[in-house]
C-alpha positions, 0 to 999 in steps of 0.5 A: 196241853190236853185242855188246849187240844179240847178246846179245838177239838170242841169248835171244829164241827162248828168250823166244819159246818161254816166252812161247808154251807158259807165258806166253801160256796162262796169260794166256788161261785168265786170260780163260777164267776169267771167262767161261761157255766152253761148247765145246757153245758157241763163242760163250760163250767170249766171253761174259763172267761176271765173278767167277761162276765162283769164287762157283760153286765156293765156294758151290755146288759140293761136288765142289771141296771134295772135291777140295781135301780129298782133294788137301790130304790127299793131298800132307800124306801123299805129303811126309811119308812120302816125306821120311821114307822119303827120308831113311832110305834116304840115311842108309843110302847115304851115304858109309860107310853100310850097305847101300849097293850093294843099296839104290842098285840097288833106286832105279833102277827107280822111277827110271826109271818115267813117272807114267803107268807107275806108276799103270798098274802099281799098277792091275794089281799090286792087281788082287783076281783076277790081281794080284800084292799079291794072291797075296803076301797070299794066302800071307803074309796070307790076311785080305787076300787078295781084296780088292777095294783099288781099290773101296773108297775108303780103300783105293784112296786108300791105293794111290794114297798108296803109287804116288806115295811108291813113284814120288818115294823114289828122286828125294829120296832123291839130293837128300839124299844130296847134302845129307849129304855137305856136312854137315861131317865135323869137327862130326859127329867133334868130337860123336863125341868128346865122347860123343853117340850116333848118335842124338844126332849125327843130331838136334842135328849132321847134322838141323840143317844138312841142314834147308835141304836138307829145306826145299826137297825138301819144297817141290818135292814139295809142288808136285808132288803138289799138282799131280798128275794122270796117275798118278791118272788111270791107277790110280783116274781119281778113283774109286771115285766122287770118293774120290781126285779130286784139284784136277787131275783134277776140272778136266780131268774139268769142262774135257775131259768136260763142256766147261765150259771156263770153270770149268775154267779158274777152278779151275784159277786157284784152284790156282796161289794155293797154287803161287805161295806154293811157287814163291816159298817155294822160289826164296827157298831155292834162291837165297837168299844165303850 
């Protein structure tokens, strides 16, 4: 009995912590949601609307599907590219692979750096005046030389593209790595010996046994860019206008600058349907049963 009671007692800070920092604020911005939540006024946190925030942002509100749009095409580009880039670079730090020790140590850095960070420093390093992209271009490519990337909305989407592909390679790429190296050896050798090339051996040997690896760095980084925030905030804070406001951006722009709390919170809801399909689609990976 007592070794019973010890082993509930022992996980209940834990439980404790989860359910005050997860569970509880998710309960209450449920409740926020279906209310007007002002905070020019506290009253109207109590005061009920129903399902009109939701019919508000379907019907009503353009900006939403702005930011749907660009967060849909900003996580379609930021996985496909990462994913890609990622697999290239494990392919090529793979035991016995080329380049090993000169690409390793380039994957430190991005590594190492906070979202934040990087978005600050992709501000700077497109900066048309004192930027550094803008004296290489300025030598290699003069076309490109002064031009304003964080003005125009397809560049400065393109940058903030670039920023969150540049920030992930390193992560997906030692994911797959660990993936390749439990790839079998004798089926790569068994498909050497029978004569299949290098390309040959990748598609039909190597890809289809590292594609629950695929899967889930695909899922994981779905979720993320799906739900990022500060890295725009600091390089673009959504702009120029609305061209690279994503879902997160524009609840923290309707919750924290306008104080519409209550419709902040209803996106924010709108959000976690998509997240829940990942989460679940990736614990079904990660734990599935051999």
């Amino acid at each position: 009995m007592r070794d019973n009671t010890l082993k509930y007692l022992l996980v209940l800070p834990a439980i404790v912590v989860v359910f005050a920092t997860a569970i509880w604020p998710l309960i209450e911005s449920l409740r926020l949601s279906f209310t007007v939540g002002r905070l020019s006024r506290p009253g109207s946190l109590e005061q009920y609307l129903g399902f009109e925030n939701y019919i508000w942002a379907f019907l009503y509100e353009p900006a939403f599907w702005n930011s749907v749009w660009v967060t849909t095409i900003y996580t379609v580009l930021t996985v496909g590219l990462t994913t890609v880039l990622a697999l290239g670079l494990a392919l090529l730090l793979a035991p016995g692979g080329r380049f090993r020790s000169g690409v390793q140590t380039l994957l430190i850095l991005p590594f190492a750096m906070s979202p934040a960070l990087i978005g600050v420093s992709f501000r700077f390093m497109f900066n048309p005046e004192f930027g550094l992209f803008d004296a290489v271009f300025g030598v290699l490519i003069p076309p490109l030389a002064d031009v304003s990337w964080l003005v125009d909305p397809v560049l400065a989407f393109a940058v903030c593209v670039m920023a969150d592909v540049w920030g992930w390679i390193p992560f997906l790429t030692l994911v797959l790595i660990g993936g390749l190296a439990s790839v079998p050896q004798d089926t790569i050798e068994a498909a050497q010996v029978d004569g299949a090339s290098g390309w040959r051996v990748f598609r039909d040997v190597t890809l289809p046994q590292l594609a629950p690896v695929l899967a889930v760095v695909i899922i994981l980084k779905s979720i993320f860019s799906l739900k990022t925030f500060d890295q725009i905030f600091m390089l673009t804070n959504g702009g120029p206008g609305t061209a690279t406001q994503t879902l997160s951006h524009y609840i923290y722009f309707n919750g924290m600058k306008y104080g519409q709390i209550g419709y902040a919170a209803s996106v924010a809801w709108l959000m976690v349907i998509p997240m829940i399909f990942l989460t679940y689609a990736y614990a079904k990976f990660v734990f599935r049963k051999e």
